[in-house]
C-alpha positions as CSV (number, residue, x, y, z in Angstrom):
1,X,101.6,103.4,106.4
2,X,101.5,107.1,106.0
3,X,105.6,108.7,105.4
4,X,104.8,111.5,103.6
5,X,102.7,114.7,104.4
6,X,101.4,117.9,102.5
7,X,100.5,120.4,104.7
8,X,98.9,122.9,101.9
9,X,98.0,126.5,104.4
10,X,101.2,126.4,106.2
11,X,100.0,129.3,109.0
12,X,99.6,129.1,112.9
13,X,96.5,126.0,111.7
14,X,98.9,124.4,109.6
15,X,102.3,124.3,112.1
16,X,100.4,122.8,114.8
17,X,99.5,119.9,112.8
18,X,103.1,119.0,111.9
19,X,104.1,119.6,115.6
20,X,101.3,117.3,116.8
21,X,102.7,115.1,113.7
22,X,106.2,115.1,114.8
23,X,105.7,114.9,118.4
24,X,104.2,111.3,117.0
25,X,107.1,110.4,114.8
26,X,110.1,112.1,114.0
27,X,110.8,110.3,111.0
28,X,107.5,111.9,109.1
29,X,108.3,113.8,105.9
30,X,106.6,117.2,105.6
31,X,105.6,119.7,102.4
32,X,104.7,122.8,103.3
33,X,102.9,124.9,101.1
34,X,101.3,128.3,101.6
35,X,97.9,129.0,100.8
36,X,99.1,132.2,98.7
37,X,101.7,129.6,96.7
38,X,100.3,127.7,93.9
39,X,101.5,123.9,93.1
40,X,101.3,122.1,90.0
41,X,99.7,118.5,89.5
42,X,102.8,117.5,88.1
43,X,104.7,118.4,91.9
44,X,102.0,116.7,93.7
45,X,102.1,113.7,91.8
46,X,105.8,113.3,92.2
47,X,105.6,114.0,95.9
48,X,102.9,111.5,96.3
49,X,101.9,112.3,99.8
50,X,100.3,109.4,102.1
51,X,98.2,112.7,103.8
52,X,97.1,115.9,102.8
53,X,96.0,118.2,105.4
54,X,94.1,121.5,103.9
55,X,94.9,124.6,106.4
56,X,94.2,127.0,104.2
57,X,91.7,130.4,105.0
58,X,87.7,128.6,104.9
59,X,86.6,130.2,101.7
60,X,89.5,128.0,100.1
61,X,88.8,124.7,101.3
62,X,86.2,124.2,98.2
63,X,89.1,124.6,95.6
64,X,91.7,123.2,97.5
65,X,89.5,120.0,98.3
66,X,88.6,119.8,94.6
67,X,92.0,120.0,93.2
68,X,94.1,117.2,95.4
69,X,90.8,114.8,95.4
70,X,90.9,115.2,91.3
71,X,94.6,114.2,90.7
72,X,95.3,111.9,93.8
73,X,93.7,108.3,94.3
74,X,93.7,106.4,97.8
75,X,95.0,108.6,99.8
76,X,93.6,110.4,103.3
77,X,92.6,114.2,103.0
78,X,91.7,116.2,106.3
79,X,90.5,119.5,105.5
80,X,90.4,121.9,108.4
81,X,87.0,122.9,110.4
82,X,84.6,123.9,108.8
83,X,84.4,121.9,105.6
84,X,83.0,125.2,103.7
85,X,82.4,128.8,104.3
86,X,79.0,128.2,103.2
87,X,76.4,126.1,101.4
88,X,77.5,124.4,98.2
89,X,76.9,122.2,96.4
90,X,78.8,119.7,94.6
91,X,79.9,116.2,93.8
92,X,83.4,114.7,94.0
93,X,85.2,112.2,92.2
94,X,85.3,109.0,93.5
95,X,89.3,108.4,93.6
96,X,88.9,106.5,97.0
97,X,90.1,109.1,98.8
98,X,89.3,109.0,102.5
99,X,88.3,112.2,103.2
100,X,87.6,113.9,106.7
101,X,87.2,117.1,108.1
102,X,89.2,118.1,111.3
103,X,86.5,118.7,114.9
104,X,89.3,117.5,116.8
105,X,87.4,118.2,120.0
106,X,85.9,115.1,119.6
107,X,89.3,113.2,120.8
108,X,89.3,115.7,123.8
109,X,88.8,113.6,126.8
110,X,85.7,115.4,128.3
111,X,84.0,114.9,125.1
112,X,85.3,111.2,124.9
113,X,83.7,110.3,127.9
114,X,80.5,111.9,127.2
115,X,80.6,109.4,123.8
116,X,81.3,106.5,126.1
117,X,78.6,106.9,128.4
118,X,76.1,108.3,126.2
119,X,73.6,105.4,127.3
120,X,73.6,106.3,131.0
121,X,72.5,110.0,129.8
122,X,69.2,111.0,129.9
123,X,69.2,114.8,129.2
124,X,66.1,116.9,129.1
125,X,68.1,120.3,128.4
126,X,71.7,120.9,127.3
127,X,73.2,123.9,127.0
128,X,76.7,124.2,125.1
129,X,78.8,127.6,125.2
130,X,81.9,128.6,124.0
131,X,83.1,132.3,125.0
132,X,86.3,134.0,124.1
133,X,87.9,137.4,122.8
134,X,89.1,137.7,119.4
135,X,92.3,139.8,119.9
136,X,93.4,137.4,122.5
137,X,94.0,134.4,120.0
138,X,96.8,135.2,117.9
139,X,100.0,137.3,118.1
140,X,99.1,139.4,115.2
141,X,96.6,141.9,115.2
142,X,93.3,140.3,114.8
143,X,92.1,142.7,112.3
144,X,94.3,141.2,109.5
145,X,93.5,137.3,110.3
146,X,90.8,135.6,108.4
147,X,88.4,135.3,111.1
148,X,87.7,138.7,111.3
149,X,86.8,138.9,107.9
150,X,83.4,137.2,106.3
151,X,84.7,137.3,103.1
152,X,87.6,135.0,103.7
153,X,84.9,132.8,105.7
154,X,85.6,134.0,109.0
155,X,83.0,134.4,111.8
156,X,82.5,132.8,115.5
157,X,80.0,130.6,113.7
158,X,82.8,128.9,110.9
159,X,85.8,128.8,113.8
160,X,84.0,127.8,116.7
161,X,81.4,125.0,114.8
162,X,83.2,122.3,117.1
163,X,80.0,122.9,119.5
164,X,78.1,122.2,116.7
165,X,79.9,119.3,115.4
166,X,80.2,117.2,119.1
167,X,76.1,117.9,119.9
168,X,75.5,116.3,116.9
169,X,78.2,113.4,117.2
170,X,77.5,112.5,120.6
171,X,73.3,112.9,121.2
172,X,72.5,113.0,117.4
173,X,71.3,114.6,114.4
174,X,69.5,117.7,115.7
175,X,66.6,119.5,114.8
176,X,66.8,123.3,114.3
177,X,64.4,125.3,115.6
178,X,65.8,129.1,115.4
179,X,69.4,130.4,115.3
180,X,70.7,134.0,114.7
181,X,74.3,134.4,113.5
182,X,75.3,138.4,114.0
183,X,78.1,140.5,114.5
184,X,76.8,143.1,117.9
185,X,80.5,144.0,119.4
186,X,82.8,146.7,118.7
187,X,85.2,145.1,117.3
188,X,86.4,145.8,114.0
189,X,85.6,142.9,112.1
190,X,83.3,142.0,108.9
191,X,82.8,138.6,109.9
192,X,80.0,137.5,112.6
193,X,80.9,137.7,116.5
194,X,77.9,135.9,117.8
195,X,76.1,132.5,117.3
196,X,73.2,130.8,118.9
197,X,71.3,127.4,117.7
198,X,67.8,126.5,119.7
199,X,67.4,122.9,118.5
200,X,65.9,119.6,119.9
201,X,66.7,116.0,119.4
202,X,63.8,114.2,119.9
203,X,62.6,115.6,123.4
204,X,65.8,117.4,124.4
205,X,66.4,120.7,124.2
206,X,69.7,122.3,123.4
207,X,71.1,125.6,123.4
208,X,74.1,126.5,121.7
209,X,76.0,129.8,122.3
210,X,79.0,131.2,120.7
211,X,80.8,133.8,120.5
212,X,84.2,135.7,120.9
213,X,83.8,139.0,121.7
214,X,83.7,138.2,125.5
215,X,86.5,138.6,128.1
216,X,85.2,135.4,130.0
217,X,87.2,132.7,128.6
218,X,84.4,130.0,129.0
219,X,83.9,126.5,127.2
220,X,81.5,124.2,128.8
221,X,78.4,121.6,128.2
222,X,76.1,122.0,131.0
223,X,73.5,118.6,131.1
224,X,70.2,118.8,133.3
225,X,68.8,115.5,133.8
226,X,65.7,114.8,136.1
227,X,68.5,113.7,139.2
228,X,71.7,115.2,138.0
229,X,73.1,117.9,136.3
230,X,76.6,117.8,134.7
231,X,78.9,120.5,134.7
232,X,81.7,119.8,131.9
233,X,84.5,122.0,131.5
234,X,86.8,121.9,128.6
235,X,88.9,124.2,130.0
236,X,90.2,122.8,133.1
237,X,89.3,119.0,131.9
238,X,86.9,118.5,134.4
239,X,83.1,117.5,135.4
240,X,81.3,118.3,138.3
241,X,78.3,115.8,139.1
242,X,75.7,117.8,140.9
243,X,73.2,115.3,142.6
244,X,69.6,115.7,143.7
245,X,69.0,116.4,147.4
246,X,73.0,116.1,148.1
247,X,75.5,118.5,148.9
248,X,78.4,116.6,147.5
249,X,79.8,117.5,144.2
250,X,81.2,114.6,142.3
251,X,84.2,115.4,140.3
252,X,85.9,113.8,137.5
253,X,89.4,114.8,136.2
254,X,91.1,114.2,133.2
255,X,94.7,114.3,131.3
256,X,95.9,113.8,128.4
257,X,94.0,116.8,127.3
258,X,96.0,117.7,123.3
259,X,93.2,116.2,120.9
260,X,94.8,117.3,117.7
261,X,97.7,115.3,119.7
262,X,94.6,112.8,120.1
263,X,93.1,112.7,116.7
264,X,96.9,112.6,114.8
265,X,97.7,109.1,117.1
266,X,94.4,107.8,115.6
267,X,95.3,108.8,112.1
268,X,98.7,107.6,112.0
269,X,97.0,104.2,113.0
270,X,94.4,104.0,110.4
271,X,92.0,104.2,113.0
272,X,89.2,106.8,111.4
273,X,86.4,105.4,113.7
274,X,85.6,108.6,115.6
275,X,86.8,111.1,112.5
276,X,84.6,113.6,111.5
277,X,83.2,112.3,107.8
278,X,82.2,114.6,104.7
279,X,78.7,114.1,105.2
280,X,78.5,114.7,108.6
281,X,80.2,118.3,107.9
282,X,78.0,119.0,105.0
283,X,75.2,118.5,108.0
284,X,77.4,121.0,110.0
285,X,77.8,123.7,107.2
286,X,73.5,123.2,107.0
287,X,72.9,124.3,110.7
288,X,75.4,127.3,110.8
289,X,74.5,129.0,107.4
């Protein structure tokens, strides 16, 4: 039963976690710990935390993930998306730690359904897009948070991989074919502002297209099959079912739309079943960098 929680990054990342956490159950116990503060093995071991979430800025996670699997054994570590700012590589101890990386998106319902249904899919072309505007996301000026900077291991590609992450869960391991990861606005940032993946699994095209440098607040997955397209929206929780010769426009609605809500319920339950594992991010980290 998990009681007792590191959250080690305790920024905007790491206070919705323990407010998804305690909308749960109130009776959780929380240590918070900012990315900039240091903790010794000694305090972590006499804390002994059930869960350790890392929050911390993406060029961090590497350390961060290093140091708590190295001095704690059986115990659950969810590292923020992505797993790594880049390529690396390494080997971990084996402490039986369960470890898990956090593409919450895949507990949204939208994408649940998709999962569900996946056999009654027959795609020929997908096309996945996420659009936004940097200085819109925060309260503070976007200049000074870590996505702006590539340094730090910010970039559309690093914060918005959860397109990557849910082609790949729910049709498969793709296959890359070109991708191009640039920074082409004006806004003042190091980091990169624009992503896009052409890949294929098996006869299927996809197309995936990032970026937040746009004022269209957009987050869809478009499918074409050879009688139907489907129109899913992850913004207003819907899909639209366009049909072959018919005017009518299915629509599906859904609620219960909080997936870090989602994904914390499952957690708490020792349910891991649709968690996003290590080697499945190390896969993600691949097609980004």
């Amino acid at each position: 039963m998990i009681k007792k929680i590191i959250i080690f990054g305790f920024g905007s990342i790491g206070n919705k976690h323990k407010i998804a956490l305690k909308k749960i159950n109130k009776k959780l116990i929380f240590y918070e710990f900012n990315s900039k503060k240091s903790c010794s093995k000694k305090e972590i071991l006499s804390i002994n935390p059930d869960l350790i979430i890392i929050s911390t800025p993406t060029y961090l996670h590497y350390k961060n993930l290093i140091f708590f699997n190295s001095i704690l054994k059986n115990k659950i570590i969810l590292i923020e998306k992505p797993l790594f700012h880049k390529k690396l590589k390494f080997k971990l101890k084996n402490n039986k730690n369960k470890i898990f990386v956090g593409y919450n998106l895949r507990y949204h319902p939208v994408i649940q359904f998709l999962k569900k249904n996946i056999k009654s899919i027959k795609p020929f072309y997908i096309r996945s897009e996420c659009f936004s505007y940097l200085p819109n996301w925060r309260k503070n000026n976007y200049e000074n948070n870590y996505s702006s900077k590539k340094k730090m291991g910010g970039g559309v590609a690093n914060d918005l991989s959860h397109e990557v992450d849910y082609i790949c869960w729910i049709f498969g391991n793709i296959e890359e074919v070109f991708k191009k990861k640039c920074k082409i606005s004006e806004l003042n940032i190091s980091s990169d502002d624009t992503f896009i993946l052409i890949a294929k699994i098996n006869q299927t095209l996809i197309n995936i297209s990032l970026n937040f440098s746009s004022f269209l607040n957009s987050r869809k997955i478009i499918i074409d099959e050879h009688n139907r397209t489907l129109e899913c929206d992850l913004i207003k929780n819907n899909i639209k079912i366009y049909k072959k010769n018919s005017k009518k426009i299915i629509k599906k609605n859904f609620n219960d739309t909080n997936s870090l809500l989602n994904m914390h319920k499952k957690i708490l339950q020792n349910n891991f079943k649709h968690l996003c594992s290590l080697s499945e991010a190390i896969k993600i980290i691949k097609l980004i960098n």
